[in-house]
N, C-alpha and C positions, 0 to 999 in steps of 0.2 A: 960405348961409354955407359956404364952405368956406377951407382952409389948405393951404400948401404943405409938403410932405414929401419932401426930398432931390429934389428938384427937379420934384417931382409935384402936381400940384394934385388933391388928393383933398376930393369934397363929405363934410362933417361929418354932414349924413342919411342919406348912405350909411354911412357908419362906423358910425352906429346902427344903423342895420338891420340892419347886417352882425352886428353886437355882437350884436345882442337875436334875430335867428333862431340863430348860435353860441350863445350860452346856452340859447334855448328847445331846441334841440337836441341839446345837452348833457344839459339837467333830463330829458327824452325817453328817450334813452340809457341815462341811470345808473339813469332808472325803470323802466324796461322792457328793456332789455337787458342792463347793466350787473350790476343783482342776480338778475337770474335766470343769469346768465353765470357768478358768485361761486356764488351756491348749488350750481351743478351743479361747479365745479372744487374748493368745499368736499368737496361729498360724494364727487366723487373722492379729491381728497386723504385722506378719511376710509377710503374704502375700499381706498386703496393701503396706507393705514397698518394697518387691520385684518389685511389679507393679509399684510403681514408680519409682522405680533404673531402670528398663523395659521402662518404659516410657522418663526418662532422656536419656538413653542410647539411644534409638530412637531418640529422639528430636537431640540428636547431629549429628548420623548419620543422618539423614535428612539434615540437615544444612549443614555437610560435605560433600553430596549431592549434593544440590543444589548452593555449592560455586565449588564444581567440574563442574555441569553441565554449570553454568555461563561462567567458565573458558574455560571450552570443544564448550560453542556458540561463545565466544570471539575469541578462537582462527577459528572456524570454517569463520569468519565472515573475519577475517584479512588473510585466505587464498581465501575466495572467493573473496576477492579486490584484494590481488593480481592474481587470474586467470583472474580476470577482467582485468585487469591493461596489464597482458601479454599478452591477446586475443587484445587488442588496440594495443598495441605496435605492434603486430605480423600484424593484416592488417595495419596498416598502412605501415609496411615494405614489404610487398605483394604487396599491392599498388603500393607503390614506383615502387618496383620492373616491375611491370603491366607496367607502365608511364612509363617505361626506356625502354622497351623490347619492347612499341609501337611505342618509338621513332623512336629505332634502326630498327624497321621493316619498318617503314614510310621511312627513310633515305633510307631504301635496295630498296624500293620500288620506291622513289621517282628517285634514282642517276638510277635505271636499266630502266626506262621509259625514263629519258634523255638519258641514252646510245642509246636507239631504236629507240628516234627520230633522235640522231644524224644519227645512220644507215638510217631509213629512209632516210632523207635530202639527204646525203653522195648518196644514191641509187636513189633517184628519178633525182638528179643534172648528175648522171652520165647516167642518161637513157636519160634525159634532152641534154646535150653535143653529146650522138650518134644519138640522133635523127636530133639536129641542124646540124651535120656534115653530117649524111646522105642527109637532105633537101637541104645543099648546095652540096653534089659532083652532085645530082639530080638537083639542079638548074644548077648549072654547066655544065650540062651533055646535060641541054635543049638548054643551052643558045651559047653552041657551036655547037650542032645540028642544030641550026638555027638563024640563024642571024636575029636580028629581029633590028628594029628602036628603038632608046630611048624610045619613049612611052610605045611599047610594052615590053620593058625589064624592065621600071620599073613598067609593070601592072603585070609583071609574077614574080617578088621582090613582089609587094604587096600581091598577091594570095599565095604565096607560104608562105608569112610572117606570113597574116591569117589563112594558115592551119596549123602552128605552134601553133598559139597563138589558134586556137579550143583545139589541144589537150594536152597543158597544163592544 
């Protein structure tokens, strides 16, 4: 048996056969090739999609990262102005401190040097006075030992005056 087709005479058992090895080769295919072809572009798909849940998931922590680390220099930054801030304030109150305590040495130093000059003075005035008192009972001592005339008493006043006045 066969039929004409656009001006073709095709046999109808060949059409079968055709038919029924295309399906049996078909059912072949989608059983053996087909699904295992699905499962391996499944699990691709599956692992494309993982790697990128992987990669999203990264991408944030990263981010969370690096808004931590920012936070972490930020505040590292606002404590090292203030060590700075209290390293200034700290000499300067040293400083201070230095300036006050040079004063007060200058002041010990300066009132215990006038103290010692006063001693001085006080001591040299008083060695000053025994020695005047001495020069006079010595003059004294000449001048009634021996009587002398105006001139000579008051040559032995002026010698006696100037051996004073050498050893001031």
């Amino acid at each position: 048996m066969s039929f004409e087709l656009f001006g073709f005479v095709v046999p109808l058992g060949s059409i079968l056969f055709q038919l029924a090895a295309f399906l049996t080769l078909l059912f072949f295919i989608s059983k053996f090739a087909l699904k295992p072809l699905l499962g391996v572009m499944e699990k691709r798909e599956q692992m494309v999609s993982d790697q990128i849940e992987n990669a999203e998931a990264r991408s944030k922590e990263a981010e969370q990262y690096i808004k931590d680390q920012r936070i972490a220099l930020e505040e590292a930054r606002n404590e090292a102005s203030e060590i700075i801030q209290n390293a200034k304030k700290l000499s300067e109150q040293q400083g201070q401190e230095i300036l006050e305590q040079a004063r007060v040495n200058a002041e010990r130093i300066k009132d215990s040097a006038l103290a010692e000059i006063q001693r001085e003075k006080e001591h040299a005035v008083s060695e000053l006075r025994e020695q005047v008192a001495s020069l006079s009972v010595l003059v004294a001592t000449k001048v009634i030992e021996k009587e002398l005339d105006e001139k000579e008493q008051e040559k032995l006043i002026q010698d006696y005056i100037n051996e004073v006045g050498g050893k001031l």
